[in-house]
N, C-alpha and C positions, 0 to 999 in steps of 0.2 A: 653423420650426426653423432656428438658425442652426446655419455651421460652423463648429468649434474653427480651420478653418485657412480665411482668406478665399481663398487660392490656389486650391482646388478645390471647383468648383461640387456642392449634395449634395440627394440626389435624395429628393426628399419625401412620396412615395407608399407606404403598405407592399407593395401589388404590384409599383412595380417591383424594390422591395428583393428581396422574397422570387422576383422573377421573375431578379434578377440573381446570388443564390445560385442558386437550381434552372436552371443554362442548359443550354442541350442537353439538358435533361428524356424527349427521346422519341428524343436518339441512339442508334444503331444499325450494326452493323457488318456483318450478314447480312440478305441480300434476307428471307429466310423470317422475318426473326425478325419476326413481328408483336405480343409483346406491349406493352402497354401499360404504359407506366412511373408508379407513384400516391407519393403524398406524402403524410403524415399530418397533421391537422388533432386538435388535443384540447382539448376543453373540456367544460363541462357541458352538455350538449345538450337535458337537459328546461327550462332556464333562454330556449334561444332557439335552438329547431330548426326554422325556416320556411321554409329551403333544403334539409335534406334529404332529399335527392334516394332516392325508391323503387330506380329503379331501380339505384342503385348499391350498398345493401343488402338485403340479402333480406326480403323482403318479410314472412315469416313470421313474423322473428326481431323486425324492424320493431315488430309487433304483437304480438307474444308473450313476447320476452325483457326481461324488468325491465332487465337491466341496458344496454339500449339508451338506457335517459332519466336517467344520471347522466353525472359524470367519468369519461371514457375516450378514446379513438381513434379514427377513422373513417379511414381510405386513401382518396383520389381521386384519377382522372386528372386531368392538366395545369390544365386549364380548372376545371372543380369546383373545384378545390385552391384556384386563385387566387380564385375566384369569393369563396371562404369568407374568405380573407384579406382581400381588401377589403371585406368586408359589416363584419369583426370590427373595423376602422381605423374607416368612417364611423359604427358605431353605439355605439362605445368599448365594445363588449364585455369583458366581466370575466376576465381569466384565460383567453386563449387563447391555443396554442402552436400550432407548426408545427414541423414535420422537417426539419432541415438538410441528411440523407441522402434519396434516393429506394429504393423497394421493387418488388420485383417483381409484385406481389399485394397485396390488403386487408391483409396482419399487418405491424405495424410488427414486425419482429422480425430478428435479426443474420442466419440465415440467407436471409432474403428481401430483402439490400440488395443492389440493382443498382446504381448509380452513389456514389463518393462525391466532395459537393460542397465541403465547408469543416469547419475545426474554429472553434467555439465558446467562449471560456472564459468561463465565468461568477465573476466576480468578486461574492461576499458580504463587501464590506470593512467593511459598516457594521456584521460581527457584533465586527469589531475596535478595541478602546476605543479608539486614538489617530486610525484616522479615520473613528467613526462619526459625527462632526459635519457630513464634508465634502460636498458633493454630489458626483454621479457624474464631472459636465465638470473638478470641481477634482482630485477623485483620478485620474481618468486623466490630466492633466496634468502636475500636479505629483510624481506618484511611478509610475504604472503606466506611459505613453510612455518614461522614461529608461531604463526597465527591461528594456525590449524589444529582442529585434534584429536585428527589423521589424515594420514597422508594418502595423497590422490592416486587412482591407477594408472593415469596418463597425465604429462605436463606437455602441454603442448604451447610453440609460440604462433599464434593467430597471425603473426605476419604484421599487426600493429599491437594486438592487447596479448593475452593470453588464456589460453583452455583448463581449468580444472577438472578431470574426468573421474570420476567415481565408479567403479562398475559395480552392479550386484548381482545376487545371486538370482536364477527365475523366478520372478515373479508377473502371477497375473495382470488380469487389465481391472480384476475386480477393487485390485489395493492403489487404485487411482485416485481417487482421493487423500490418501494417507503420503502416498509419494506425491503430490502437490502441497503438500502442506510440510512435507521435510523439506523441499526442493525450494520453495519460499524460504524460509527460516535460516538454512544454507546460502543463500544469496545474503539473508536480511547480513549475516552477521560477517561477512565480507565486504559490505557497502564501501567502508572506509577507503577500500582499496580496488574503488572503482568498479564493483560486480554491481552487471546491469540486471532491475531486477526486471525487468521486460524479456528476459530471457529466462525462462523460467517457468515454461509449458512442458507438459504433456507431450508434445509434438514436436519437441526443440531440435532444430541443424545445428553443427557445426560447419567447419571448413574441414574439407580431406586433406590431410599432412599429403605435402607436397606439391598441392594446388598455388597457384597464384594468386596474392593478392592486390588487387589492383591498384586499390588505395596508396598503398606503401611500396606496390614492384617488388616485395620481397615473397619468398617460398613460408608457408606454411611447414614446420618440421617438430620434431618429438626433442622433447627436451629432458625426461625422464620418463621409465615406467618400472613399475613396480607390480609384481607377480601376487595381486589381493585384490577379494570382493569380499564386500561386506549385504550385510542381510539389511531388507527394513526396520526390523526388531530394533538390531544394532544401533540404526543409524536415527531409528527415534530417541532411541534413549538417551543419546548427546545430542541432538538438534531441538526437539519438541520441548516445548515448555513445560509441561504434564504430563503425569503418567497416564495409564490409560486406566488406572481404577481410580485416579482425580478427576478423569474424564468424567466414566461413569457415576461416579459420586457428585457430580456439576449437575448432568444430565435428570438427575434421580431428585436433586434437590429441585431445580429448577421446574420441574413438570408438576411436584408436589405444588409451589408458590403457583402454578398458572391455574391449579383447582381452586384456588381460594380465593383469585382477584378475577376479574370480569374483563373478558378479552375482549379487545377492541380491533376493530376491524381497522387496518392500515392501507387499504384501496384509495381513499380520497388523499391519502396524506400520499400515498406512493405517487396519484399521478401530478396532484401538485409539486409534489420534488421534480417529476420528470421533468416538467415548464420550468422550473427553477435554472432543473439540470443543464436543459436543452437550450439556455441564454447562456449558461457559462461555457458550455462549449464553441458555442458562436465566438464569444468576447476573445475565448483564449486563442479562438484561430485567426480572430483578427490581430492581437498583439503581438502574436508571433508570425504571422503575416510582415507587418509591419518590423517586426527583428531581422527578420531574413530567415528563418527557421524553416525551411521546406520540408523537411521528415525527422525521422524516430518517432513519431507520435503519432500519425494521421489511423495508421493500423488499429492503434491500440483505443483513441478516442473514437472510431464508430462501432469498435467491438462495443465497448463501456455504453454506449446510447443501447443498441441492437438487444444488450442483454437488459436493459429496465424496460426500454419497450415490448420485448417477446414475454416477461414477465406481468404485467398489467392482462395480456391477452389482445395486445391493438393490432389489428387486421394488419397480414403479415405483406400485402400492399402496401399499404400505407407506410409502415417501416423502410419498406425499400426506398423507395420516393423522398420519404424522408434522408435517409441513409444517402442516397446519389447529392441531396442538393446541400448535406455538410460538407460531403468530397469535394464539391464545386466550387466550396467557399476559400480548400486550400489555395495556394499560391501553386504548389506542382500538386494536382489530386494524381489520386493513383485511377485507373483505367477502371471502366464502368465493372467489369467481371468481375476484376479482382478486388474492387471495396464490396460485392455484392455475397464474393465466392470465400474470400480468406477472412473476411469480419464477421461471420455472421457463429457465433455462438455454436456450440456444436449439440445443447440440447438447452430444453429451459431447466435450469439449477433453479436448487431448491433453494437457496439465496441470491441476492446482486453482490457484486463487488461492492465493499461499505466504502465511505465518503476520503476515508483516509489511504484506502489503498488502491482508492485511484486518484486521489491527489499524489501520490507513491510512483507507482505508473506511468502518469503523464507528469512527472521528475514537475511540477507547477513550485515556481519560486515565491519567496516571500511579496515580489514585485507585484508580480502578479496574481497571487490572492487580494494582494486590497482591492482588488478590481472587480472580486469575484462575490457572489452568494452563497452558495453550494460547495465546491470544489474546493477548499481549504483546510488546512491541517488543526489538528485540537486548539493549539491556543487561541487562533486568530476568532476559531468558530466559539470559545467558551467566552471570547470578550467580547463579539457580536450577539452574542447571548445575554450575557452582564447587559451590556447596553440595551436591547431591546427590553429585558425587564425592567431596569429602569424607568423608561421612556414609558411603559405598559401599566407601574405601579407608583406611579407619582402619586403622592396627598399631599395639597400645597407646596408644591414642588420638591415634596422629598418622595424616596423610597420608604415603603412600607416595614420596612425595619429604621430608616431613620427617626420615621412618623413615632414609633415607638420607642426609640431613644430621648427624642424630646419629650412627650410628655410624661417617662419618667423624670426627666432634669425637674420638668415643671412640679411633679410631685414632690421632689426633694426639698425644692424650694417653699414648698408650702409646709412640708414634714417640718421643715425647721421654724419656721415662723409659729409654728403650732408648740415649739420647744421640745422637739422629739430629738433624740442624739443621732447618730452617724451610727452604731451600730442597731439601732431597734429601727430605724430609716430601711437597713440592707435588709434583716429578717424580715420587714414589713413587705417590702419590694422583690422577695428572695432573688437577691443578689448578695455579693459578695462587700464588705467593708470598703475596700482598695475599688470597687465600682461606684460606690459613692461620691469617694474623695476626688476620682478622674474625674467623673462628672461636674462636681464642683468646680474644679479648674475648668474644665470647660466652659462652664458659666460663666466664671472669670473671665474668661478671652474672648465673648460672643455674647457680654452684656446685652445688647440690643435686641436679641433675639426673646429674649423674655422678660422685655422692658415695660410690657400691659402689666403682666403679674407682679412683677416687683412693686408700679403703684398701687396693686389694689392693695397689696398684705402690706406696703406704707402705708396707709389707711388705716386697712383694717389695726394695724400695732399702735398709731395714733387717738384712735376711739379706744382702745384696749387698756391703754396706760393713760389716757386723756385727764384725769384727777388728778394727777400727781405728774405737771409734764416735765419737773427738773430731778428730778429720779427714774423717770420712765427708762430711757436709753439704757444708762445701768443696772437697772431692774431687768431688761428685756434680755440682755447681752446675760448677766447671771443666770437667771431662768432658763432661758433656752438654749443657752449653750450654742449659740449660733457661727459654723466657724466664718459663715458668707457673709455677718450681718452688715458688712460694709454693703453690700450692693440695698440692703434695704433701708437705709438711710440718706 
């Protein structure tokens, strides 16, 4: 393996790679705390399980549960871990990953992360026509490096996309939320360039450099590395929108305004979204049903339900049940365990994912929001909006701000029949001069519209000047100064 940059020497082992992401693996800050810090390993394990190890799985389950000999996850301590990485490097293993993050326990899972060590972005550029020609060493060069700003601790080529690695310094499980929210934001701003943002957990695999990728038959290999870790401090202050005393000062402001307004309870409206929800998930898995789309999404749409239903408090039965007969609806569903075991939220959060970033998520195209209620991105939902008020605030077939444009027009027209001018008209109506004269024109082009009033105030200007009717017209027209008196004659 060469490296993109001669200046720094790059280290060509996937254990020490993955030994130099996972460091301090078994740091510790209390004498007592003796647990064991494990890493997860995934791949197909009935294809080439000759290291795993009894006693780090139960023995029982070993032997009894089927789903022990397919694609899944195993957790091990330090050694084990590494152990698996370099068997998977010298025997080009097919499609194995490892955990960037470390866990407390066997569950790869958000509540059991103990240390977190790097963000990841994985770059799918070659799903994008202009540069699915290029190799990995050319797109990070020539378009992914400018773009950045800083540069990654590992470049790695995935074998079809490629690996952005980030390492940082120790940090706890307690700053998991804050490393979720840079981790997002660092994807958001690589989109361009194919970073998938469904990658982008707490929990995230890569591919082990040197592993096989099946897809493409090519080797997974390091494409640079570069000898830096950066802090979350750091990495907020370029990535995060906000400082953290904007934060607080958001926070401070926002809790003052909820003392002063009357909080409304959002129960009836959450579970009516969920029925909403729960029809546009159907529709999408039917239209992509019907596209041929068999996965990238099925994970991530019964995550998206499981987390508004655990939220509500619906009988965590019912959820499942629910949850099995979505999977059923795919075209290839995923195995009853694993939509039950890998989708299910890892606690109830104190918000749901909002409307827009899981229209984000399940990557939902323009096509397919017309199709949709719920699941749509701001504009399509602000003009579904428009439209529904409309529809909600008709008077005589206008909108309630039309309703009030007309019968201003109609005041004007009487303003002037009364012989008031165009500016004592707009202070009258406090409006602006240049509102009048639109309006006027407007009257101009949609005579019919206030074709009653026109004859009454011809009338009423007829009785008015009625004594004198061969001087009237020019009397009327001097007087009032009327610039529309065409229409009233």
């Amino acid at each position: 393996m060469e490296s993109l940059n001669p200046d720094f020497p790059i280290i060509c082992y996937a254990r020490e790679i993955v030994s130099y992401i996972h460091q301090n693996m078994q740091l510790t800050f209390r004498p007592e705390d003796t647990v064991e810090c494990h890493a997860s390993i995934l791949k197909d394990w009935s294809r080439n399980d000759a290291l795993l190890p009894t006693h780090e799985v139960d023995a029982l389950r070993l032997k009894y549960d089927d789903t022990m000999g397919g694609f899944h996850d195993l957790n091990f301590i330090e050694s084990r871990f590494l152990d698996y990485v370099e068997k998977a490097e010298q025997d080009e293993e097919e499609d194995v990953y490892f955990s960037i993050n470390n866990f407390w326990s066997v569950k790869r899972t958000e509540e059991d992360i103990r240390h977190l060590n790097a963000f990841a972005i994985d770059y799918d550029f070659y799903k994008i026509k202009k540069y699915e020609n290029l190799t990995a060493a050319e797109m990070y060069m020539q378009h992914i490096r400018p773009s950045l700003p800083l540069e990654p601790t590992f470049v790695i080529d995935s074998g079809r996309g490629l690996y952005g690695v980030f390492c940082i310094e120790h940090t706890p499980y307690q700053c998991t939320d804050v490393y979720k929210a840079i981790y997002s934001y660092m994807v958001a701003s690589q989109k361009q360039f194919g970073a998938d943002a469904k990658a982008s957990l707490s929990t995230q695999v890569i591919r082990v450099p040197g592993s096989l990728n099946s897809r493409s038959g090519r080797v997974v290999k390091l494409l640079e590395h570069k000898d830096v870790r950066y802090t979350i401090p750091y990495l907020a202050s370029i990535f995060l929108p906000y400082t953290r005393a904007e934060v607080l000062k958001h926070k401070r402001k926002k809790l003052q305004s909820a003392k002063k307004v009357k909080v409304v309870r959002k129960g009836n409206r959450l579970k009516s979204n969920l029925a909403i929800f729960e029809k546009d998930l159907f529709s999408l898995i039917q239209m992509r049903n019907e596209a041929g789309i068999r996965s990238g999404y099925r994970e991530t749409l019964l995550y998206l339900y499981w987390e508004r239903a655990q939220k509500l408090e619906i009988d965590e039965e019912a959820i499942r049940k629910k949850i099995l007969w979505l999977n059923s609806l795919f075209s290839a569903p995923l195995r009853q365990e694993e939509a039950l075991k890998r989708c299910r939220p890892a606690r109830v959060y104190r918000f749901v994912t909002g409307r827009a970033k899981a229209v984000q998520k399940l990557e939902i195209t323009a096509e397919e929001q017309t199709h949709l209620s719920f699941l749509v991105g701001a504009q399509r939902s602000a003009s579904m909006r428009q439209k529904k008020s409309r529809k909600k605030g008709l008077v005589r077939g206008r909108t309630k701000a039309a309703q009030a444009r007309h019968e201003r027009r109609k005041s004007i027209l009487i303003g002037f029949a009364q012989g008031m001018t165009a500016a004592a008209l707009a202070k009258d109506l406090g409006v602006t001069k240049k509102t009048i004269l639109a309006d006027c024109r407007y009257i101009q082009a949609h005579i019919q519209e206030f074709i009653r009033l026109i004859e009454t105030l011809k009338r009423s200007l007829a009785n008015r000047f009625g004594q004198n009717q061969n001087d009237s017209r020019d009397k009327g027209i001097k007087e009032m100064r009327l610039p529309i008196w065409g229409f009233l004659t």
